[in-house]
C-alpha positions in Angstrom: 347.6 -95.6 -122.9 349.6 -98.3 -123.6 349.9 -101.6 -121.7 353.3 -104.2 -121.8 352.6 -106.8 -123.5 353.9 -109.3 -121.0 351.2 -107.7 -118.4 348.7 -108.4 -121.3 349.9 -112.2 -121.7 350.2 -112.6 -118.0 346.4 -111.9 -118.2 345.3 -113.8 -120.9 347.1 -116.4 -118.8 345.4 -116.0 -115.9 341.8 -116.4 -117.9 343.3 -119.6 -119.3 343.6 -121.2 -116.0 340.5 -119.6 -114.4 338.7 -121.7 -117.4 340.8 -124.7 -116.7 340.2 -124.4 -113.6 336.4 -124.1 -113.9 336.4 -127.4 -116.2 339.0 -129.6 -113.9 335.9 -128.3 -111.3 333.2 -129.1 -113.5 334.9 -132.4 -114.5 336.0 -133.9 -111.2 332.2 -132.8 -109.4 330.1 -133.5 -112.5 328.6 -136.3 -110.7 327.8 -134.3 -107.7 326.3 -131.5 -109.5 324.4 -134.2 -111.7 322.9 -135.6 -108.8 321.6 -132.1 -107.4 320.5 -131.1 -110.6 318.3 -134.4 -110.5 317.8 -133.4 -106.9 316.6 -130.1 -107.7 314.1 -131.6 -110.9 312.8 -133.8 -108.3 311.8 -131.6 -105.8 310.2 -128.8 -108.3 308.1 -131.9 -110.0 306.8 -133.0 -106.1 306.5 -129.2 -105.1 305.1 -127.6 -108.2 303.4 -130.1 -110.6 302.5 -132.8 -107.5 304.2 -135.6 -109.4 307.2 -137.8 -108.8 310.2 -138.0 -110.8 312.8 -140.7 -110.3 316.2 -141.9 -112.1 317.0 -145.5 -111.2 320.9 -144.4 -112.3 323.0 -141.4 -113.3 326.3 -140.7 -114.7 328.9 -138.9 -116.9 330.7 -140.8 -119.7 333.4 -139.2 -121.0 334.0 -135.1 -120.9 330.4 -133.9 -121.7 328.1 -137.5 -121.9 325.4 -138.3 -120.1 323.7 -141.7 -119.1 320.8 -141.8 -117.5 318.2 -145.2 -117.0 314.8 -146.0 -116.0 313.7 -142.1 -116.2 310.3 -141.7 -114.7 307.6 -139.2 -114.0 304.2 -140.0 -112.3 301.8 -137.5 -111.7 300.2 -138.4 -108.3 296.6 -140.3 -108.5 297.2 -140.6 -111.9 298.4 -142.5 -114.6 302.0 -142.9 -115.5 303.1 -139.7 -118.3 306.4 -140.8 -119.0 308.4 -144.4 -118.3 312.2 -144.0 -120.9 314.4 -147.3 -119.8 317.9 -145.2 -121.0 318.6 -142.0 -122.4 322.2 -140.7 -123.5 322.9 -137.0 -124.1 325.8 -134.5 -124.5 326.0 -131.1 -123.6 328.1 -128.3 -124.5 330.1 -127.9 -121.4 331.0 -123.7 -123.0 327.7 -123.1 -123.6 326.5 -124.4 -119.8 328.6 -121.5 -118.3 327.1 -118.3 -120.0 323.8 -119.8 -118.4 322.5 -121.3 -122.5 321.6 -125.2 -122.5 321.9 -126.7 -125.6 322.0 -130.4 -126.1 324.8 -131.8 -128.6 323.4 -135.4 -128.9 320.7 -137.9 -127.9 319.9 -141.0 -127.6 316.2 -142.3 -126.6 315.8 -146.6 -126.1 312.5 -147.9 -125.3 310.0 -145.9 -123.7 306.4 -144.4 -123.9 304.8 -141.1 -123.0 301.2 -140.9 -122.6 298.4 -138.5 -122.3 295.5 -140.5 -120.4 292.3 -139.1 -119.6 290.2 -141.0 -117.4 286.4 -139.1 -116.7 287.4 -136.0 -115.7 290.9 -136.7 -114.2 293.6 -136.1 -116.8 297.5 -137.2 -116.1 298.8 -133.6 -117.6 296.8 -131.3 -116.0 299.6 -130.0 -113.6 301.7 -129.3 -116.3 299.2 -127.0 -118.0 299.1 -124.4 -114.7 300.1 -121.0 -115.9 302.9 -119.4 -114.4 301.8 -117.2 -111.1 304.7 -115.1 -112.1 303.1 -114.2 -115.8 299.5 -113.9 -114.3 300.3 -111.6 -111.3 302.1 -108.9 -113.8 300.3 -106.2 -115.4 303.3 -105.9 -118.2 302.7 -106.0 -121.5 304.0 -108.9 -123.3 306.3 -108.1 -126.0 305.2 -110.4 -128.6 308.7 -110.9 -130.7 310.9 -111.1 -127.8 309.0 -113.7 -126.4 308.4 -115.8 -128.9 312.2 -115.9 -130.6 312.9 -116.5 -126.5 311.0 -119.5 -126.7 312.0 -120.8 -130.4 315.6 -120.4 -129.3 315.2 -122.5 -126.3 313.1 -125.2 -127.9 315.4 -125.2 -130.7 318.6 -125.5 -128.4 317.1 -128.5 -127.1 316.9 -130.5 -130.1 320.2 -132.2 -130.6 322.1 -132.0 -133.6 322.5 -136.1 -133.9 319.8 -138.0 -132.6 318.8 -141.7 -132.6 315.2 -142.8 -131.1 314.3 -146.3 -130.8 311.4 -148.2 -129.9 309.5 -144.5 -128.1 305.8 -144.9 -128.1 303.4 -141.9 -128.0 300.1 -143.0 -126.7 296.3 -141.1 -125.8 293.7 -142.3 -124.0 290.6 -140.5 -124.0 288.6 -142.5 -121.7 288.7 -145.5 -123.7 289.7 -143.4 -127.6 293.1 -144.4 -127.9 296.3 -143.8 -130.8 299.4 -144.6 -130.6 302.1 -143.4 -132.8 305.6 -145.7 -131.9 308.9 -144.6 -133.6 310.6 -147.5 -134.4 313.4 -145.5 -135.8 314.1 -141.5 -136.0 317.6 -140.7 -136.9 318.8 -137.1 -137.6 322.5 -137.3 -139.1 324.6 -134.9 -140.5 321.2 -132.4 -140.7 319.5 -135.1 -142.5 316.3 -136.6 -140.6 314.7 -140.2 -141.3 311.9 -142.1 -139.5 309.8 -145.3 -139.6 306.6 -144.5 -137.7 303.7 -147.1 -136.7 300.5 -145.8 -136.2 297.7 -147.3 -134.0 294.1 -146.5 -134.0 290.3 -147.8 -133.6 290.2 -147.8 -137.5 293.3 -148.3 -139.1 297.0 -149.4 -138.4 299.3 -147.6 -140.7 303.2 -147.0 -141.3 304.4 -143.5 -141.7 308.0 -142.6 -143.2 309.4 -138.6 -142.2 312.0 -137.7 -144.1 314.0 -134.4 -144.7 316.4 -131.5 -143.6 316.6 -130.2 -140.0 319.4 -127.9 -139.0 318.2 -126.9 -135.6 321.0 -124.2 -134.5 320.6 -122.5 -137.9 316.8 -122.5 -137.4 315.8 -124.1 -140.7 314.2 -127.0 -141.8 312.4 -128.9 -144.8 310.4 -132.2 -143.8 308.0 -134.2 -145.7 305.8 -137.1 -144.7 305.3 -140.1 -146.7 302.7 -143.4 -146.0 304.4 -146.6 -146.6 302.1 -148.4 -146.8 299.2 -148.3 -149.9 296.5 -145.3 -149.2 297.2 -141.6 -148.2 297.9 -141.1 -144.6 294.4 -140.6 -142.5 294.8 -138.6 -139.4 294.6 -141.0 -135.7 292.3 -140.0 -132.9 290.5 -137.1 -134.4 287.9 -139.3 -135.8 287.2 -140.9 -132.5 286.9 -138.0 -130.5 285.6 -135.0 -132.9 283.8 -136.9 -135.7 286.4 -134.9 -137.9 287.9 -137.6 -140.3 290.7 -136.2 -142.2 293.6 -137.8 -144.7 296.5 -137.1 -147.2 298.8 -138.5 -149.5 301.9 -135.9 -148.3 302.6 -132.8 -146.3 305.9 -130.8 -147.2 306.8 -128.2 -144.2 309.9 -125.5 -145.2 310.8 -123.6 -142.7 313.7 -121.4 -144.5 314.5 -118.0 -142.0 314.0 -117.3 -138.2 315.4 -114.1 -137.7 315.1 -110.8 -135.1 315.9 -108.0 -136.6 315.4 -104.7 -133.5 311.9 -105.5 -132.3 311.0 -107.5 -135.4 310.6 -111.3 -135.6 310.5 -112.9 -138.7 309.6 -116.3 -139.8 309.3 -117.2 -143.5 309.1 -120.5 -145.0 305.6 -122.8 -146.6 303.9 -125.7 -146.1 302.0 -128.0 -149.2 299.8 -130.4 -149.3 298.6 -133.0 -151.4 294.8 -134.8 -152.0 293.7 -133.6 -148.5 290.3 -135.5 -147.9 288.3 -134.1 -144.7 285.2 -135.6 -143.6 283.2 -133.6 -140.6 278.9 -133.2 -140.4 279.7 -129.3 -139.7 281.7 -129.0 -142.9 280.1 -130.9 -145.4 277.3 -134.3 -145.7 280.4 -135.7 -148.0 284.1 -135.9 -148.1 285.7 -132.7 -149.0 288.8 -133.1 -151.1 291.6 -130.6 -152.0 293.9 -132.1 -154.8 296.5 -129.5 -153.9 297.1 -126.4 -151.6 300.4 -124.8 -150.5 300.7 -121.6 -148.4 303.5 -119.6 -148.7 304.1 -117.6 -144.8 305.8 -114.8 -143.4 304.8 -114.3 -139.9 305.4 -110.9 -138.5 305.8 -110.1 -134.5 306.7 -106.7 -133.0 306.0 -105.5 -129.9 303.2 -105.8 -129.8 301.3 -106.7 -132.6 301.0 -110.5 -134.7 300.9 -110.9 -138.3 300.8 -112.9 -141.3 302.3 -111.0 -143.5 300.4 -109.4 -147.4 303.3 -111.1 -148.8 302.2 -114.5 -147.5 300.4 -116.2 -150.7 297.9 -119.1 -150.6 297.2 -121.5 -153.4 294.3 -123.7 -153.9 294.5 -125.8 -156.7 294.2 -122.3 -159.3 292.7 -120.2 -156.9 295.7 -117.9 -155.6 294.5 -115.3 -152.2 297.0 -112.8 -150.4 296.1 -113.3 -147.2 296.5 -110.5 -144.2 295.7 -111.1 -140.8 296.6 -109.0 -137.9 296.5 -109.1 -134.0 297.4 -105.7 -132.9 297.3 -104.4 -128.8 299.6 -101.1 -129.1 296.3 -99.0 -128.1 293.4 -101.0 -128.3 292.6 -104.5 -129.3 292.5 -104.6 -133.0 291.5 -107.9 -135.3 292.0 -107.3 -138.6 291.5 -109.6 -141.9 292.5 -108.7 -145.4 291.9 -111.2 -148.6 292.7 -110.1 -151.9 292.3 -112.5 -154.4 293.9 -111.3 -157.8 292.7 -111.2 -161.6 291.6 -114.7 -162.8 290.0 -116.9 -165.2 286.7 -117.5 -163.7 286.6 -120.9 -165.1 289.4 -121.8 -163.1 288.3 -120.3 -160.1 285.0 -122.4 -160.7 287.1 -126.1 -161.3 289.5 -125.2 -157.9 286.5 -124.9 -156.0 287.0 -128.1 -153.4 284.9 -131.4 -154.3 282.3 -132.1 -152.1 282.5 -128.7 -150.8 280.6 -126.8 -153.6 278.6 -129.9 -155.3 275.7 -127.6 -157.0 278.8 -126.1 -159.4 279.9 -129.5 -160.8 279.5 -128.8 -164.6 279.0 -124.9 -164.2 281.1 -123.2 -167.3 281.5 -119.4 -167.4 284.0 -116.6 -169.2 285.5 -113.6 -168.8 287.4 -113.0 -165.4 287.2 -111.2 -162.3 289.1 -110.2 -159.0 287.9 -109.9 -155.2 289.1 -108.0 -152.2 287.8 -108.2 -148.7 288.3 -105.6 -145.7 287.3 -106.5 -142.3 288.4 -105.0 -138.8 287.0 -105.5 -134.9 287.9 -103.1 -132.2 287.1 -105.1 -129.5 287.4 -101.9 -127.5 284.9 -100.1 -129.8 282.8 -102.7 -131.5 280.4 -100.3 -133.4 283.3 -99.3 -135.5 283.6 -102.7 -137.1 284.7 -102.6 -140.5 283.7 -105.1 -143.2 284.1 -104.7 -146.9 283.3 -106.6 -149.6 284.1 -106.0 -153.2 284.0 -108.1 -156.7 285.3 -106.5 -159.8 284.1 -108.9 -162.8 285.3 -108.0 -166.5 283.1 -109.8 -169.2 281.9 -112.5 -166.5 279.1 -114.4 -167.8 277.6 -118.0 -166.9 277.2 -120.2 -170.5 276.5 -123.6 -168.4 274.9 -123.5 -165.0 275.8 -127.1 -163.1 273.8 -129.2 -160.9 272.2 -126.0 -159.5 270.2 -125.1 -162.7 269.3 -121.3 -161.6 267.0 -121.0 -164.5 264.6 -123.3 -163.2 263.0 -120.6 -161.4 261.9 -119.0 -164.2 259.6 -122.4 -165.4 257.7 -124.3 -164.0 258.9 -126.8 -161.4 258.0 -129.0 -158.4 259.4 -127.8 -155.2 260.1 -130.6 -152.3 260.8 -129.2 -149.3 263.5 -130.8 -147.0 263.3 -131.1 -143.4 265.4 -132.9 -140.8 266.5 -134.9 -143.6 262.8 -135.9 -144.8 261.6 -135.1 -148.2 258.4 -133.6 -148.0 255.4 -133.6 -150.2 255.6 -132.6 -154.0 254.2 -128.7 -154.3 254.0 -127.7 -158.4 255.3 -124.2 -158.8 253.3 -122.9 -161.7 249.6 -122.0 -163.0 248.6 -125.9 -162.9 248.6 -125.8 -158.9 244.7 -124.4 -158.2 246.8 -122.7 -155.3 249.5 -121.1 -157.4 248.8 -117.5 -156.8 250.3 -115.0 -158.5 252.4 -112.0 -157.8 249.7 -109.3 -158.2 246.9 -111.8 -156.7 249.0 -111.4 -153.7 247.1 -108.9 -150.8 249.8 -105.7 -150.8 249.4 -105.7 -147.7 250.8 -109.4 -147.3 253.7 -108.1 -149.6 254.8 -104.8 -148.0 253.9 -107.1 -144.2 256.7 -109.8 -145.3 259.2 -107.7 -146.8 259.0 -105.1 -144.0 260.1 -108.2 -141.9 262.2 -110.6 -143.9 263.9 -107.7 -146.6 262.9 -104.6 -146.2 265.5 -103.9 -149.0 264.9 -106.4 -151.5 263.9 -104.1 -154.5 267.3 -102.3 -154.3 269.9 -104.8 -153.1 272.2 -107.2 -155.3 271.7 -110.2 -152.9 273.4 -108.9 -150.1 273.0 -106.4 -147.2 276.5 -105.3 -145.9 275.1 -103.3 -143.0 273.1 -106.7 -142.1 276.5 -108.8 -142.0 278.0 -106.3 -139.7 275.5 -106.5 -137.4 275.0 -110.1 -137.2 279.0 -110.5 -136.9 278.7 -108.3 -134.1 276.2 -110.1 -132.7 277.8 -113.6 -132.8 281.0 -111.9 -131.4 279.1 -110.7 -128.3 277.5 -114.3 -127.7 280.3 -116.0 -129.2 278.4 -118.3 -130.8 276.3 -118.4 -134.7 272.9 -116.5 -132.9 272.3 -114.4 -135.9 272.2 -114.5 -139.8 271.7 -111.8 -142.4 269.7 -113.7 -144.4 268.0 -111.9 -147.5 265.0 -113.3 -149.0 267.1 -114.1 -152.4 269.1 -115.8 -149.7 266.1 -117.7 -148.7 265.3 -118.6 -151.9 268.3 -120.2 -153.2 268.4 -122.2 -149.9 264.7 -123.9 -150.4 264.9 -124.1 -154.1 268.4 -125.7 -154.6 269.7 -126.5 -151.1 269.0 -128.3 -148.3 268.2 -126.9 -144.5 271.6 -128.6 -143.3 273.9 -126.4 -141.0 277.2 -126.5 -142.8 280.3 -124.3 -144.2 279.0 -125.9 -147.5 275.8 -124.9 -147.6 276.5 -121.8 -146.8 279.1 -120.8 -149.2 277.3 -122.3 -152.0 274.5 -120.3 -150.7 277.0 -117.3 -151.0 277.6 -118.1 -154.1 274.5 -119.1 -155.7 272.7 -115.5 -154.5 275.2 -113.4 -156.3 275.5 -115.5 -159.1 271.4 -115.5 -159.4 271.5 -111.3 -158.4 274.5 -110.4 -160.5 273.8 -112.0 -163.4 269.6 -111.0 -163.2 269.1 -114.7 -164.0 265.2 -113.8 -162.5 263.4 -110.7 -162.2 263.3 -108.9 -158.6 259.2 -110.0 -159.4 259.6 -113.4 -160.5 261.8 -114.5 -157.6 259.2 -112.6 -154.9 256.3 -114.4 -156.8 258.1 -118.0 -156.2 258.7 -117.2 -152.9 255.5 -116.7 -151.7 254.3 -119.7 -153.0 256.9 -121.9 -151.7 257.9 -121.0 -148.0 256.1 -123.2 -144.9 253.6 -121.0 -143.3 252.5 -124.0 -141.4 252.8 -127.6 -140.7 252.7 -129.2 -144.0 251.1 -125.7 -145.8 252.5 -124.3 -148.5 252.3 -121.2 -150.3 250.3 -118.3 -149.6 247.2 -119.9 -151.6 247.1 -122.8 -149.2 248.1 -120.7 -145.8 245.2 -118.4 -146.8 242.9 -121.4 -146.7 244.4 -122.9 -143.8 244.1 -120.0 -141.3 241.3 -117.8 -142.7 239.4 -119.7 -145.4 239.8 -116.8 -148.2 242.0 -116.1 -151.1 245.0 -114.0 -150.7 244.0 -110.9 -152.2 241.0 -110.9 -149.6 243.6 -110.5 -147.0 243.1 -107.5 -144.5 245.6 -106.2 -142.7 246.1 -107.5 -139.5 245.7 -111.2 -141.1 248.5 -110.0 -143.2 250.8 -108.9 -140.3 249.9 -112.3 -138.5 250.9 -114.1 -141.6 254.3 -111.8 -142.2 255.1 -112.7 -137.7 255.0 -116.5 -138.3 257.8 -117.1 -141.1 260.3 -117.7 -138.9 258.7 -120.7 -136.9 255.7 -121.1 -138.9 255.1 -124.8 -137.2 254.5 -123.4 -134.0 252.3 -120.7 -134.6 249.9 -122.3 -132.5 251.4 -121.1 -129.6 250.6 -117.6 -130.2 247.1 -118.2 -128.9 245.4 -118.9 -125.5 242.9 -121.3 -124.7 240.1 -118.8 -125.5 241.3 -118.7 -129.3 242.5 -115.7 -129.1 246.1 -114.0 -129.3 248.2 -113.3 -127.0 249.5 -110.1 -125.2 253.1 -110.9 -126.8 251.8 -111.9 -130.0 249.2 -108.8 -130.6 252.5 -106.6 -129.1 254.6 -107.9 -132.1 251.8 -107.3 -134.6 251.8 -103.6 -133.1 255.0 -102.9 -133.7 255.3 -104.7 -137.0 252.2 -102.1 -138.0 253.4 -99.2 -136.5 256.8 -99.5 -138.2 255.0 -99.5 -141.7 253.3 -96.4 -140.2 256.6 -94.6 -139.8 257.5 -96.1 -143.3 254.6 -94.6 -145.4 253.7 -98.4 -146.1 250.3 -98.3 -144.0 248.4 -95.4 -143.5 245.9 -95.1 -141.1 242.5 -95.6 -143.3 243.9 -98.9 -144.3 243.3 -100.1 -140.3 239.5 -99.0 -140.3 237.3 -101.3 -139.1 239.5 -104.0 -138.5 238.7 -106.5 -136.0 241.1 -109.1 -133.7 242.5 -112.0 -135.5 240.0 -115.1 -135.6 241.3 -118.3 -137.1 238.4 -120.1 -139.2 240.3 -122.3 -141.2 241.5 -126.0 -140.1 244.4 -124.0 -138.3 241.9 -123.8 -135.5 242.0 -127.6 -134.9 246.1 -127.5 -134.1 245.1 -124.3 -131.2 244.2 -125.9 -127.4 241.2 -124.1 -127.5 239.6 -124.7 -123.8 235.8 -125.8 -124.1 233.4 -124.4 -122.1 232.5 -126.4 -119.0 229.0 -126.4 -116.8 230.0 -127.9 -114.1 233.1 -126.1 -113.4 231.0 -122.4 -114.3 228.4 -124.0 -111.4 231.3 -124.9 -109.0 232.9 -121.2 -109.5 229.2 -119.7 -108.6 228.8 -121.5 -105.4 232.8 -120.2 -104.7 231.7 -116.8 -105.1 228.6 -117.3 -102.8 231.0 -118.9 -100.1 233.2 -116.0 -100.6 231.1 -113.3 -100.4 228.1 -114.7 -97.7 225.8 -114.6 -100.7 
């Protein structure tokens, strides 16, 4: 069917002065509508977020300007959020009609925004209410379509030429303030500039931004630069967290946002240079990366969130393919993958972060290896959690141990113990000490007792119990908090020997890596390292080794052990300073204590490690050594045995 073509310009003529029409409307009640959009902004801020929001003065300057002065919004009974004297904006007027705000330019003079919190009261809290609308709905969330929703709009938003001057940024956290002002941001022709001061407690620095930014084509490249001498250190972090962190510059590339069906996909990387962090639960130094970079691709679908196997990280030499995975399509699935490919190990070793793995300063070692890590929680079926660990090592060998000299443990040395940050007494590991005891001097029952209850696994295992790590991560998930360890005894040993008892990342990774490098490598013999063990845990206040804890509670050697001395001994590793509390005022155990003893010896019963001859004849626990003068042992006392008789005469009508 074919229409006239006069009938086909008289209707694109029509549609040409419909739009006129709609822009001589839009033009000649722009004011109007300005004023109930304010209107509307006004009333939403009053009614929704109990705040006020005022505009001393409002108006249109030329087709698609806007001028607006003295914008502010208080929350009510609380401090001031935002206070801009004038802000100038354009809008396009075709984009405004298919429903799709997207601001052309702006201009911000002399303002602030602030985030004060003053004891409990905070000026932002309304804003942070959750939409009722989001709550109420039992919908799944579809993760892509969301979040390129929310990109677009944010992105819309930022103009394509901008000029700030003179805005201030400030927190106050009851009395821990920053500030960062902008004396000048520009973004010209895609190309964005800044001058930034920055304010703190402990320093009062300038800050230079610089880069591309094409926000309607969604990419970006941005550095940031100090001014001023010194690397950039981190405002208000330090105050509030203890967690002091600095650089010399950050580079952030964002090169493709893009939905393809329900696929979002963000690519781009981020470097960084000399990165110096400084927090008590990380390290007791400063931990310093010279240089790290992470190249991303972020995956969403439906209803899953990724970071892609593409994704790469570098650290210093140390490249890892990262894979990380937030999945809801049946049930909720975390998943973690880390492959780190073939490499040097001497490289790996000199990218390790300073202050972060201090014992391995001036470790040497050839050949090279790789390492892959598989780990995945059903929070719907937690017993199925998956974790894999695997290092392949070609050739691998240590030729120079560093500060951590693993050999030691094969000489004679003096072990200091460290606690609470005190160095204890000197305790000489070796055949000098009168209480040195060797391995086969040892009571096997003391030695089957222990490892039943700290390693029951130790002859066989390389350092490591996998089935151990999955059940304390499982644990730690359920409390959400670090209840639980899987601590081996060649775990132990590294820690007392070479580390100290502080609770940090570091300590623990150079723990990690210390045990397989002292399993792996069979630095000591299974034997030697039990040996040293014994003879240099606590098994009391200020008692150690076996041949002074034998002494201590039952004034004997440690092959005279029997066995239920040896199963109290094997009960009080973990808190061996408060095994004083195991006994009543009579001396004597109590129910608890003789319960855990019980089950301790009937699970070496079920193990073939006791059998029942070897519990003949025993007799209750009795402490004879000076361990008795630490237990509140109740004296007897005459007159209160003569008061309880006349009780009992009262009582009874004796």
């Amino acid at each position: 069917m074919k229409f006239p073509k006069q009938k086909i310009l008289k209707a694109l003529l029509i549609l040409a002065l419909v739009l006129v029409v709609l822009f001589l409307g839009l033009y000649f009640f722009r004011d109007s509508l300005l004023k109930q959009a304010i209107a509307k902004v006004t009333l939403k801020m009053n009614t929704e977020y109990d705040s006020k929001f005022s505009v001393k003065s409002a108006s249109f300057e030329g087709l698609s300007g806007i001028k607006l002065t003295d914008v502010i919004l208080v929350p009510n009974n609380a401090d001031t959020l935002c206070h801009i004297q004038k802000i100038e904006t354009s809008i396009s007027l075709s984009n405004l009609l298919i429903g799709d705000v997207q601001v052309g330019t702006l201009k911000i003079n002399d303002g602030y925004i602030q985030l004060v919190k003053k004891g409990k009261v905070r000026n932002f809290d309304a804003f942070l209410k959750r939409d009722k609308s989001d709550s109420d709905t039992n919908e799944k969330r579809k993760y892509a379509t969301f979040a390129y929703q929310i990109i677009s709009k944010l992105l819309n938003l930022v103009p394509t030429d901008m000029k700030l001057e003179n805005l201030n940024f400030k927190i106050d956290d009851n009395g821990k303030k920053a500030s960062i002002e902008i004396n000048k941001l520009v973004l010209d022709n895609k190309q964005l500039e800044t001058n930034l001061h920055v304010q703190s407690k402990n320093f009062d620095q300038k800050w230079n931004i610089k880069g591309f930014a094409d926000p309607r084509n969604k990419k970006a490249d941005i550095r940031f630069f100090n001014l001023d001498t010194g690397a950039i250190r981190v405002p208000y972090l330090d105050e509030r967290y203890n967690f002091k962190a600095s650089f010399d510059s950050i580079r952030l590339n964002v090169a493709n946002i893009d939905k393809d069906g329900s696929e979002l996909h963000i690519d781009g990387y981020t470097s960084i240079t000399n990165l110096k962090i400084n927090h008590p639960k990380i390290a007791s130094k400063d931990v310093v990366i010279k240089n790290a970079r992470f190249d991303y691709r972020f995956l969403l679908g439906d209803d899953f969130i990724s970071i892609d196997s593409t994704s790469t990280m570098q650290l210093n030499k140390i490249k890892v393919k990262p894979y990380v995975s937030y999945n809801t399509e049946k049930d909720t699935v975390y998943t973690l993958q880390v492959e780190i490919p073939k490499m040097q190990a001497q490289d790996f070793i000199v990218s390790l972060p300073d202050g972060l793995f201090t014992h391995f300063q001036g470790m040497e070692a050839t050949g090279i290896f790789d390492y892959k890590l598989d780990f995945k929680f059903n929070k719907n079926k937690p017993n199925t959690l998956v974790f894999d660990s695997k290092l392949n090592k070609q050739d691998l060998r240590i030729t120079k141990y560093g500060e951590a000299d693993l050999n030691k443990l094969n000489r004679e040395f003096v072990y200091r113990a460290i606690i609470q940050n005190v160095l204890q007494r000197p305790v000489l590991v070796g055949s000098a000490n009168p209480n040195y005891t060797p391995l086969d001097q040892i009571s096997p029952y003391l030695r089957k007792s222990v490892l039943t209850t700290e390693d029951p696994s130790f002859f066989s295992h390389r350092g490591f119990i996998n089935e151990a790590f999955k059940q304390s991560i499982l644990k730690n998930i359920r409390t959400k908090k670090f209840s639980r360890g899987a601590s081996t005894i060649s775990m132990q040993l590294i820690k007392n020997v070479f580390l100290t008892r502080e609770k940090t990342l570091s300590r623990k990774l150079e723990e990690i890596l210390l045990v397989y490098i002292l399993e792996n490598n069979r630095v000591v013999s299974k034997e030697r390292m039990l040996e040293v063990y014994f003879n240099i845990i606590e098994w009391g206040p200020n008692v150690y080794g076996i041949g002074e804890a034998s002494q201590f509670y039952f004034q004997k050697s440690p092959s005279g052990l029997n066995v239920d001395e040896c199963l109290f001994l094997a009960t009080i590793i973990p808190k061996p300073r408060k095994f004083m509390y195991q006994f009543n005022d009579e001396g004597n155990l109590k129910d608890y204590a003789v319960k855990n003893q019980k089950f301790l010896r009937n699970l070496m019963f079920r193990r073939g490690l006791l059998i029942p001859e070897d519990t003949i004849g025993q007799f209750p626990v009795y402490i004879s050594g000076n361990a008795r003068s630490l237990i509140r042992i109740k004296a007897p006392d005459s007159t209160a045995i003569k008061n309880d008789s006349l009780a009992m005469e009262e009582e009874f009508d004796l």
